[in-house]
Backbone as CSV, one residue per row, in Angstrom:
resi,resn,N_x,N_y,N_z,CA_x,CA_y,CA_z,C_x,C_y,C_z
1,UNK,-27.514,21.778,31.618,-26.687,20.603,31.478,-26.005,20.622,30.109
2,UNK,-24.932,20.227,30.010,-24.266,20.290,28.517,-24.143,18.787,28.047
3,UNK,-24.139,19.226,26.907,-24.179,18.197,26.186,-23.377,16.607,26.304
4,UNK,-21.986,16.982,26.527,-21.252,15.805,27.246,-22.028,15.406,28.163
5,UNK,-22.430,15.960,29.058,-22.867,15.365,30.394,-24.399,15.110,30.414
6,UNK,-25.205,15.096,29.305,-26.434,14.293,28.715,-25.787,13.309,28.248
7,UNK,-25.117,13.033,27.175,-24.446,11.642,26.248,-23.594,11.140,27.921
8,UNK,-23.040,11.222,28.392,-22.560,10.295,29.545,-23.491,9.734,30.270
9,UNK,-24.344,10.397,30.559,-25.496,9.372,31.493,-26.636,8.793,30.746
10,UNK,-26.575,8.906,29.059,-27.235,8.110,28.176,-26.265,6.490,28.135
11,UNK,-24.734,7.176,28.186,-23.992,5.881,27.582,-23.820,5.091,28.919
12,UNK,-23.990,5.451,29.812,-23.895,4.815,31.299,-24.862,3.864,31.237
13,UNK,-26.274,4.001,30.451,-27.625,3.413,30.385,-27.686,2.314,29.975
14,UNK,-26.563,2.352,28.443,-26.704,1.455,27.556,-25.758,0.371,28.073
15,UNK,-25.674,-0.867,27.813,-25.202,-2.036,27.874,-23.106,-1.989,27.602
16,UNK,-22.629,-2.739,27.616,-21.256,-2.605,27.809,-21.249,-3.160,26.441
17,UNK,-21.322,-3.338,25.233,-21.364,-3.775,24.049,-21.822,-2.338,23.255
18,UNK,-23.083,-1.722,23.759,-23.464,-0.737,22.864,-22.041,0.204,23.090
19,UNK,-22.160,0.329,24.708,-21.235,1.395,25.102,-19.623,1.709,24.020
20,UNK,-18.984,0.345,23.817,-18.041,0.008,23.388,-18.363,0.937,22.102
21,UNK,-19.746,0.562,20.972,-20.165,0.518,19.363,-19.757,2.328,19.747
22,UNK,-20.839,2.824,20.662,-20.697,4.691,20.354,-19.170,5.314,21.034
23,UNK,-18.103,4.429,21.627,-16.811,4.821,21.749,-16.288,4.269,20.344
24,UNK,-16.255,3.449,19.649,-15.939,3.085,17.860,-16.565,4.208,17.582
25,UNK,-17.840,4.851,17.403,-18.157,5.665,16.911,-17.662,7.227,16.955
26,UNK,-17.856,7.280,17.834,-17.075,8.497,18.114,-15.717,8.913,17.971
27,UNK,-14.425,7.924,17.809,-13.365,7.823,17.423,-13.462,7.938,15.736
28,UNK,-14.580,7.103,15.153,-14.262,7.559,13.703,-14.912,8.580,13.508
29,UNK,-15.777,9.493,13.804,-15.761,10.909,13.623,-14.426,11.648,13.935
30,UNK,-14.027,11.399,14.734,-12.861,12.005,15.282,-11.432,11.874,14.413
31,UNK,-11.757,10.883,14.174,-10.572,10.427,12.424,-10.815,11.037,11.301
32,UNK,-12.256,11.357,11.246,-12.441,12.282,9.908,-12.180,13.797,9.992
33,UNK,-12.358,14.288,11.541,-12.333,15.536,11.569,-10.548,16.117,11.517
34,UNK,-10.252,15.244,12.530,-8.709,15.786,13.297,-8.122,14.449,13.209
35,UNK,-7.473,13.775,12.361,-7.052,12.571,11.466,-5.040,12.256,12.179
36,UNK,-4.976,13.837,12.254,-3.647,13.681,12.843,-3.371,13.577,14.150
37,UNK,-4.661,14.278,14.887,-4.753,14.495,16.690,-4.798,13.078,16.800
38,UNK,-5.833,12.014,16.448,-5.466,10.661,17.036,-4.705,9.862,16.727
39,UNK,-4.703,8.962,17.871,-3.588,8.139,17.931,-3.370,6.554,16.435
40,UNK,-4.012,6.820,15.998,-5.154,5.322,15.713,-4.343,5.587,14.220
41,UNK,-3.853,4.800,13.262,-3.744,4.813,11.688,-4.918,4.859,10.713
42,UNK,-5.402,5.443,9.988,-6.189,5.826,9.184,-6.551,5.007,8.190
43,UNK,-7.299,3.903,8.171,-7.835,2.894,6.819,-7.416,2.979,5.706
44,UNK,-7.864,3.806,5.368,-7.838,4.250,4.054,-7.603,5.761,3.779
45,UNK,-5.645,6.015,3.334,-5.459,7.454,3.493,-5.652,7.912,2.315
46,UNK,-5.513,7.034,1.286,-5.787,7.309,-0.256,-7.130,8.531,-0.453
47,UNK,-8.156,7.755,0.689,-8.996,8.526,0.483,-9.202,10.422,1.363
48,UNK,-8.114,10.323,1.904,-7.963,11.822,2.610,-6.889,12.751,1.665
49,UNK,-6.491,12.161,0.549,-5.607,13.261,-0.244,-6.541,13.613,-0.867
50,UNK,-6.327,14.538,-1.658,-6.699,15.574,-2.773,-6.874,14.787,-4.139
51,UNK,-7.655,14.971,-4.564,-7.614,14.852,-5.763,-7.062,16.057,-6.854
52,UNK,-6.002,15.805,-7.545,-5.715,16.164,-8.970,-6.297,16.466,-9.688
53,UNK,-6.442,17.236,-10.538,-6.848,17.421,-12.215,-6.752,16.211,-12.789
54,UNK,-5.207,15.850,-12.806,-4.087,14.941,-13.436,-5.211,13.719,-13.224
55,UNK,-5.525,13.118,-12.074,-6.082,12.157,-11.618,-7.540,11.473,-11.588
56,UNK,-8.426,13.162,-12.349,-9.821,12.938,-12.669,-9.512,12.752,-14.374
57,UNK,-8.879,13.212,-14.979,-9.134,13.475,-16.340,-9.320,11.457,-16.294
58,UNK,-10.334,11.682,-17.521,-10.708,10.237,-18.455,-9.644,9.398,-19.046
59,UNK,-8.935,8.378,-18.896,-8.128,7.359,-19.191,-7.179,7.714,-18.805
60,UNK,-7.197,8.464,-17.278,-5.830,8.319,-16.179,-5.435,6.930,-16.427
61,UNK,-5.957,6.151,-16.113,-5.405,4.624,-15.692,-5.157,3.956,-16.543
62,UNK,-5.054,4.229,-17.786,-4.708,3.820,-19.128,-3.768,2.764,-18.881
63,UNK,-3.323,1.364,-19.053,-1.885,0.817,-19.389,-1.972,0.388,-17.972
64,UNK,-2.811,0.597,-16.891,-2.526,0.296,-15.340,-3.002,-0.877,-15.143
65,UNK,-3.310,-1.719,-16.431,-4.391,-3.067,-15.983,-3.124,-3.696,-15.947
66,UNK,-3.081,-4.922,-15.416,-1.653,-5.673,-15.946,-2.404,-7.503,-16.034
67,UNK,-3.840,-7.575,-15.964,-4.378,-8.709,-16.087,-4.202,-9.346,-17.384
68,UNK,-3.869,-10.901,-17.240,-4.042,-11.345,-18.802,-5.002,-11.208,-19.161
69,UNK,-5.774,-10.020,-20.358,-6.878,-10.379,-21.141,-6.933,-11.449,-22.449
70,UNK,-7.720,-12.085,-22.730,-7.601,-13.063,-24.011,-7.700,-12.040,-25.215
71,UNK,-7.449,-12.814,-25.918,-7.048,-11.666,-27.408,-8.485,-11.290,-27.802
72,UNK,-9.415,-12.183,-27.428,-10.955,-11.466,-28.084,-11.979,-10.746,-27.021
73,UNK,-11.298,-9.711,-26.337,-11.591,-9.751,-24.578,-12.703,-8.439,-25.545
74,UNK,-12.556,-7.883,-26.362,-13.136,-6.506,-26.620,-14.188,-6.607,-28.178
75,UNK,-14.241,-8.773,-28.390,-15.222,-8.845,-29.748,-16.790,-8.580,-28.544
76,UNK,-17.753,-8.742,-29.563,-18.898,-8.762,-28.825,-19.332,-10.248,-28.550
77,UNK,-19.920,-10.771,-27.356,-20.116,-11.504,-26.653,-21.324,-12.864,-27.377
78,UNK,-21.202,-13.788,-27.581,-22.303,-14.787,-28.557,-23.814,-14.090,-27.945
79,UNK,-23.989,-14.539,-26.499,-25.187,-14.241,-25.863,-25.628,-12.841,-26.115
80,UNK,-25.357,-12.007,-26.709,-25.546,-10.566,-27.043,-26.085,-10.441,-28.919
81,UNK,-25.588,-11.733,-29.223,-25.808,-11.282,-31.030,-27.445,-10.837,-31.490
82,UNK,-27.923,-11.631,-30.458,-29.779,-11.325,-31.213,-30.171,-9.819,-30.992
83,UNK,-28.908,-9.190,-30.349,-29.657,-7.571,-29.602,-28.596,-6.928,-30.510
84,UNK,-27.888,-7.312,-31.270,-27.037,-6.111,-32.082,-27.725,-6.163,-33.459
């Protein structure tokens, strides 16, 4: 017996809810392997490129914050003075 045709008469077993969870499942294996064969858009593609050199080195992201920090965002903190 091959393998498909063990997992089909396991998933036949299970309930119409599980059944549904190991067809989700099996589609996102199938997104990780062969990403372009399915039909489906990819979550998160950021995470299927390559990483760079450019992009690991230490203070890539330099200048990328754009949050207001307060001007004393980098003194040390009151609740911290008895430990310095």
């Amino acid at each position: 017996m091959k393998i498909s045709e063990i997992a089909s008469e396991k998933i036949d077993k299970l309930p119409l809810e599980k059944q549904q969870e190991v067809l989700d499942f099996i589609e996102f294996i199938q997104s990780k392997i062969e990403p372009e064969k399915i039909g489906k858009p990819i979550l998160f593609p950021e995470t299927t490129q390559e990483i760079t050199t450019q992009e690991k080195l230490a203070g890539s992201m330099k200048g990328t914050f754009i949050l207001p920090l307060s001007e004393d965002f980098d003194e040390p903190l009151e609740e911290f003075e008895g430990y310095m």
